[in-house]
C-alpha positions as CSV (number, residue, x, y, z in Angstrom):
1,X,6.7,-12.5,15.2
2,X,7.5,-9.0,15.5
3,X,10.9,-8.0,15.0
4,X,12.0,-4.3,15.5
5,X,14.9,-4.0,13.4
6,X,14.9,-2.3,9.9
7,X,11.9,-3.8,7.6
8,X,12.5,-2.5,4.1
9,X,8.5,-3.2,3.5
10,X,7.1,-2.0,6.8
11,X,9.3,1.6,5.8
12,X,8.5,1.4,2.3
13,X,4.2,1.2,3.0
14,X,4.9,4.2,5.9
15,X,6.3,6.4,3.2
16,X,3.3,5.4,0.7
17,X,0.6,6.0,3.6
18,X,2.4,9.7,3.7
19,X,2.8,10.5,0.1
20,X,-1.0,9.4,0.3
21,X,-1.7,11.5,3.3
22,X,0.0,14.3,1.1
23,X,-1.8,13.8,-2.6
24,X,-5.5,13.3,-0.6
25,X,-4.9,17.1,0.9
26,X,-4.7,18.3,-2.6
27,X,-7.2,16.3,-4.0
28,X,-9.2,17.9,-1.4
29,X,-8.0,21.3,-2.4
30,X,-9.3,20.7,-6.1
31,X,-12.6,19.6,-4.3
32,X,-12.3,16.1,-5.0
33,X,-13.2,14.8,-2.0
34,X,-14.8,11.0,-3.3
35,X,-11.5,10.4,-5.2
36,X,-9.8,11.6,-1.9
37,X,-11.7,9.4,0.8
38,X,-11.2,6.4,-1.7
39,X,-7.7,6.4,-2.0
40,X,-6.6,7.2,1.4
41,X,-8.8,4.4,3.1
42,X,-6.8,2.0,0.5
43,X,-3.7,3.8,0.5
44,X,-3.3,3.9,4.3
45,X,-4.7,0.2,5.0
46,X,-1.5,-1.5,3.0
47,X,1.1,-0.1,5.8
48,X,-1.9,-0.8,8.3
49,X,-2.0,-4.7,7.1
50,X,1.8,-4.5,6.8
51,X,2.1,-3.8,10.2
52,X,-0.6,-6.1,11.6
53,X,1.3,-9.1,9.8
54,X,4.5,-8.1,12.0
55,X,2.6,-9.6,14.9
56,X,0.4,-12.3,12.7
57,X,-0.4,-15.3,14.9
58,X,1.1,-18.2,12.3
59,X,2.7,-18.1,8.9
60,X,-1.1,-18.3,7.3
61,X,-1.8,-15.5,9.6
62,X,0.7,-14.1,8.5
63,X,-0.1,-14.8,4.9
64,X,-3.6,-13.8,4.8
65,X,-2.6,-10.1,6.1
66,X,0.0,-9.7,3.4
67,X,-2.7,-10.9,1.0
68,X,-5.0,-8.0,2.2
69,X,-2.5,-5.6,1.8
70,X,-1.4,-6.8,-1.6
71,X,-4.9,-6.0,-2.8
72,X,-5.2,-2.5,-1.3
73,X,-2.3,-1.5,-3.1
74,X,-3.9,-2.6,-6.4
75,X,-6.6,-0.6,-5.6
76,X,-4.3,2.2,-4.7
77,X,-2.5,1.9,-8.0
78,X,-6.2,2.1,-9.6
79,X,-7.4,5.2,-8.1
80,X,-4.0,7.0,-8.8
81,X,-3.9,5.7,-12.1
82,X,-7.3,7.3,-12.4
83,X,-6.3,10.3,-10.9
84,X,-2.9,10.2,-13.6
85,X,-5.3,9.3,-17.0
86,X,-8.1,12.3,-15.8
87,X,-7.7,15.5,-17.1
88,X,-9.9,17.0,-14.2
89,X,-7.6,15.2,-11.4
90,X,-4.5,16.3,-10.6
91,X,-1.5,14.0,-11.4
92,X,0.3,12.1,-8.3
93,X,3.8,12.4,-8.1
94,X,6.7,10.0,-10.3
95,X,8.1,9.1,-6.8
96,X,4.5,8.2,-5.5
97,X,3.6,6.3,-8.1
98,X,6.9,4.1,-8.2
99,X,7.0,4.1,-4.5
100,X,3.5,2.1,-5.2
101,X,4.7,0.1,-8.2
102,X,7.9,-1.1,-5.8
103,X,5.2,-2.0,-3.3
104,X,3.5,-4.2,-5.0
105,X,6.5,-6.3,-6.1
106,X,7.7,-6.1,-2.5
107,X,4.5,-7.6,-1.2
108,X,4.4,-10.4,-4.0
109,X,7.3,-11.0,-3.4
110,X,7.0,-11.6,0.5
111,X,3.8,-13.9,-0.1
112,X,5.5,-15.7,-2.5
113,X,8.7,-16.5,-0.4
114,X,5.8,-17.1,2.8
115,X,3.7,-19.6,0.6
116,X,7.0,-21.9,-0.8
117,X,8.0,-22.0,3.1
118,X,5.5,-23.0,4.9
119,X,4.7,-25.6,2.1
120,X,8.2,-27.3,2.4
């Protein structure tokens, strides 16, 4: 099912995973290294499952992966809203914080469109 041309969502969860990669170094730097390990094994595994649904082996397949995804970037949205309502934590970024916000839609979205087509 893979297809190499431009994916808006497979781009869109890269650029997350290194805005993520970027606000876990400076969690690190303020010594908050449970906050850090938490969101980067979330915050990494949506462009992982992303990814892994580009080669899913049938439209539930295919489903299920986006479904996984979906709920790692909730859980990515929690932490850095955590991180954003914590006077101790330092604030993520506007950008990475809409960049996850768009995610999410994106991902509904997809299983949305996924579920009404393989049940017509």
């Amino acid at each position: 099912m893979r297809d190499d041309r431009h994916n808006y969502i497979v781009d869109l969860s890269f650029q997350v995973a290194l805005k993520i990669v970027d606000f876990t170094e400076q969690l690190r730097q303020f010594r908050k290294f449970e906050m850090a390990s938490q969101l980067f094994k979330s915050g990494t595994s949506i462009g992982a499952n992303v990814r892994e649904a580009q080669n899913a082996e049938s439209k539930t397949d295919f489903i299920h992966k986006f479904k996984v995804a979906a709920k790692e970037a909730e859980e990515t949205e929690y932490w850095l809203s955590l991180c954003n309502a914590s006077a101790s934590y330092p604030s993520p970024s506007s950008d990475l914080l809409q960049k996850i916000k768009s995610t999410i839609l994106v991902i509904s979205k997809i299983i949305g469109t996924s579920k009404r087509n393989i049940y017509n």
